[in-house]
Backbone as CSV, one residue per row, in Angstrom:
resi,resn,N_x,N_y,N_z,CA_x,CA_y,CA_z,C_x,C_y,C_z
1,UNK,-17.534,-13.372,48.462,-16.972,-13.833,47.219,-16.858,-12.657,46.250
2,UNK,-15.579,-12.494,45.810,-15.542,-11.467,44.764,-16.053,-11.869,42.951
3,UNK,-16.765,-10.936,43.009,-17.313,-11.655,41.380,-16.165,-10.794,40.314
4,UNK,-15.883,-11.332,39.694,-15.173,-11.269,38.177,-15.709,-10.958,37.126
5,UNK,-15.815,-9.418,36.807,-16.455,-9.149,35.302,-15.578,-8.455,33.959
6,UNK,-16.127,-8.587,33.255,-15.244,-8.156,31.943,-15.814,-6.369,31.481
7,UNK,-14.697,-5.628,31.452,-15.258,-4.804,31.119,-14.601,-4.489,29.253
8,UNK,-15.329,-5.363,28.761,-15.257,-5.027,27.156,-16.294,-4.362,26.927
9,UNK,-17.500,-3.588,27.678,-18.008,-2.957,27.037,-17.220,-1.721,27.375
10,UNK,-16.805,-1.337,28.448,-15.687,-0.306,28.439,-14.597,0.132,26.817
11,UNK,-14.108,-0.984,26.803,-13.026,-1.392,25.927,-13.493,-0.890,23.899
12,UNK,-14.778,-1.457,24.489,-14.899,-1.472,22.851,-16.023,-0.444,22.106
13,UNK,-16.148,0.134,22.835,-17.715,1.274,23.627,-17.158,2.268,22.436
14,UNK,-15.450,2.535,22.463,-14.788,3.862,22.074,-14.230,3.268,20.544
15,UNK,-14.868,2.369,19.812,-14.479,1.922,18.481,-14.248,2.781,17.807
16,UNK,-15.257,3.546,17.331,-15.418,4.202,16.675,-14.222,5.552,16.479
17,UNK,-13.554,6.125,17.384,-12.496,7.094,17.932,-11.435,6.807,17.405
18,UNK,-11.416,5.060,17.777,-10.296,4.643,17.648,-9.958,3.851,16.038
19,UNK,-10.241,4.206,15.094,-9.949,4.107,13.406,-9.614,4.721,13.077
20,UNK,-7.888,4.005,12.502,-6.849,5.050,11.660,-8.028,5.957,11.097
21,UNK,-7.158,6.718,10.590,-7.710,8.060,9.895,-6.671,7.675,8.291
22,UNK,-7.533,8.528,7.477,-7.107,8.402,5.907,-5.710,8.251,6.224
23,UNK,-5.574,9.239,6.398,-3.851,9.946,6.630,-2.960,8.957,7.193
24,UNK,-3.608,8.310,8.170,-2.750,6.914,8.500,-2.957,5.671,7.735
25,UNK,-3.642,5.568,7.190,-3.829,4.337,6.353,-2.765,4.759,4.958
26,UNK,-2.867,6.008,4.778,-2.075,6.286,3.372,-0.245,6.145,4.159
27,UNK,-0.633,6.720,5.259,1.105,6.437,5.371,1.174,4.987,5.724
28,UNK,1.134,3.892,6.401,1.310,2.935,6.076,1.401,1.998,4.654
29,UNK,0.143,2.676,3.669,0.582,1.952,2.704,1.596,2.413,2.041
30,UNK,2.167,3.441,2.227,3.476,4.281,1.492,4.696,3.364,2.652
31,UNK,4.556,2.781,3.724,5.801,2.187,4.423,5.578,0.586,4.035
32,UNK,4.713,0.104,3.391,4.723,-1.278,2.943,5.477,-1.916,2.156
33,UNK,6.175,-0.895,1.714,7.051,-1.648,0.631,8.553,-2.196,2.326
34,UNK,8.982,-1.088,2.331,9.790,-0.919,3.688,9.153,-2.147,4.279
35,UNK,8.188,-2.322,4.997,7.979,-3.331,6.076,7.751,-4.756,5.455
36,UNK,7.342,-4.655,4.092,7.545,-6.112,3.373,9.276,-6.732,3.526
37,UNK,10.096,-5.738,2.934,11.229,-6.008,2.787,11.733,-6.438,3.915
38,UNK,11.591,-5.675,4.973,12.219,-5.938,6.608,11.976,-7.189,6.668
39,UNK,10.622,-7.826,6.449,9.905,-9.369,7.031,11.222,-9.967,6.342
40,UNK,11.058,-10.101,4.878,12.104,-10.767,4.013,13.210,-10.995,4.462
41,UNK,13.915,-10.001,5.440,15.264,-9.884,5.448,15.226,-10.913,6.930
42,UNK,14.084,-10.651,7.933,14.124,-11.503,8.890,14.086,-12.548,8.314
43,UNK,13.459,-13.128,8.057,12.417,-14.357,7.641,14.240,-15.055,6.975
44,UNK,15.168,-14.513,6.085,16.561,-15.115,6.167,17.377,-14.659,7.143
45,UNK,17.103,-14.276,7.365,18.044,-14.402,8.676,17.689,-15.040,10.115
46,UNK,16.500,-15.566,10.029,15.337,-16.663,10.920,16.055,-17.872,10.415
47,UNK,16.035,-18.070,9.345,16.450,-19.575,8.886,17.939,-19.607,9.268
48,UNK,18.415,-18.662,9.415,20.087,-19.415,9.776,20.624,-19.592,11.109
49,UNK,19.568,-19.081,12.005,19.749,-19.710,13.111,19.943,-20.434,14.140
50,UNK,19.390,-21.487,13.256,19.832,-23.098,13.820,20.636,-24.068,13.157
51,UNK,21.693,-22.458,12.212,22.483,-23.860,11.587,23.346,-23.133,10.649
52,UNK,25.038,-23.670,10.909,25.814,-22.394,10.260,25.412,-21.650,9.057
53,UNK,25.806,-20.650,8.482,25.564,-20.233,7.376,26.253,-20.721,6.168
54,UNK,25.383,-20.941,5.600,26.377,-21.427,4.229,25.955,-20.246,2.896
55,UNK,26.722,-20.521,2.103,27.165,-19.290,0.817,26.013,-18.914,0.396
56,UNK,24.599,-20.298,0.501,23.414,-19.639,0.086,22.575,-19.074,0.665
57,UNK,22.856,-18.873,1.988,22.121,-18.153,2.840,22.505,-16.946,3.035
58,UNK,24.069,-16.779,2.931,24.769,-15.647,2.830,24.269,-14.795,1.560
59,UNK,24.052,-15.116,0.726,23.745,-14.610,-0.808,22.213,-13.990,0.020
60,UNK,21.407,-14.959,0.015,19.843,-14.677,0.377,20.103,-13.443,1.468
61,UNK,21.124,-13.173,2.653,21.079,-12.587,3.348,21.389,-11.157,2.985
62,UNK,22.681,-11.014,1.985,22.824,-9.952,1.448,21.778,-9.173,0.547
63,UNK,21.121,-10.005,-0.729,20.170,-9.500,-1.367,18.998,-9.011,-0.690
64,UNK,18.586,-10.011,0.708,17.513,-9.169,1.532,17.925,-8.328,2.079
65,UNK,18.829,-7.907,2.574,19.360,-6.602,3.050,19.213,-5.205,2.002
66,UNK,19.716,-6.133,0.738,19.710,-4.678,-0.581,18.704,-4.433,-0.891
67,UNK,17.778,-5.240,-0.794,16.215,-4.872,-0.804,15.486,-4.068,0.030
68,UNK,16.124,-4.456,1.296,15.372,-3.241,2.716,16.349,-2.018,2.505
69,UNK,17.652,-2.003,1.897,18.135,-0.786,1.824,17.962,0.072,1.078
70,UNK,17.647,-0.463,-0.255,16.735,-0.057,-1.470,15.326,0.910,-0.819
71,UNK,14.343,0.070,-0.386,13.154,0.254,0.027,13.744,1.689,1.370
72,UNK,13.968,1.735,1.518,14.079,2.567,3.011,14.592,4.044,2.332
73,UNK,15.859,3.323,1.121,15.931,5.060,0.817,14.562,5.414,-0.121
74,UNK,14.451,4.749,-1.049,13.012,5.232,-1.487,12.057,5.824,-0.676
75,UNK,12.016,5.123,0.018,10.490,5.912,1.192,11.000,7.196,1.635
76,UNK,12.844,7.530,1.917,13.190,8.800,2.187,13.199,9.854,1.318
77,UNK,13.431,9.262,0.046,13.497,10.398,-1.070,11.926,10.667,-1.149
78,UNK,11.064,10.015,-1.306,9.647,10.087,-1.613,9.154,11.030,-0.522
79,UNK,9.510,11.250,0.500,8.796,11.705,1.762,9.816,12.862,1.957
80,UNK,10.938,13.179,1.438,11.825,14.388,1.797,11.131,15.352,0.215
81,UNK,10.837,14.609,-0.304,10.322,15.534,-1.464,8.596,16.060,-1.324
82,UNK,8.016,15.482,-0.212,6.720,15.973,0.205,6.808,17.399,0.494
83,UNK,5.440,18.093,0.708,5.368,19.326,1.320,4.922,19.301,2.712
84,UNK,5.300,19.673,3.380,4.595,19.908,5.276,3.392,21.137,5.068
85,UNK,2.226,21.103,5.449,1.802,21.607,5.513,2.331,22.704,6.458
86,UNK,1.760,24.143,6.603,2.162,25.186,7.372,3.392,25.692,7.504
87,UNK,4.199,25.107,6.521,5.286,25.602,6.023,5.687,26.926,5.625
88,UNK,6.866,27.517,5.562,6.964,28.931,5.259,7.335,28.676,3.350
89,UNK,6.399,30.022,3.197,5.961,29.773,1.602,7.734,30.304,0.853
């Protein structure tokens, strides 16, 4: 009989390794605005799926769009105006 074991102590042994680092927690919260907006824009465009579009969904669909397009160049201007480290001075 073959026995069946779990290896979560394998799995979870390496916790500690595995936690974003500052640096990733700060860039995510700098892409939150971006990934809020995206949900938004799904989340209308989820609802019209099961059912033609009408003018107010169209409206909702456009404004969530100008919102993720909004949000996306922001995060580019904000992040093209950063410095790279090891850069030539």
């Amino acid at each position: 009989m073959s026995h069946i074991v779990t290896v979560q102590d394998a799995v979870t042994a390496f916790a500690d390794w595995i936690e974003p680092t500052d640096a990733e927690l700060d860039a995510i919260e700098q892409e939150s605005p971006l990934i809020l907006a995206e949900v938004d824009l799904l989340d209308a465009q989820i609802k019209t799926l099961d059912r033609p579009v009408n003018e107010v969904d169209a409206r909702r669909i456009r404004r969530a769009r100008n919102r993720f397009l909004a949000a996306r160049r922001d995060l580019a201007n904000r992040t093209a105006g950063a410095s790279v480290p090891g850069g030539a001075a």
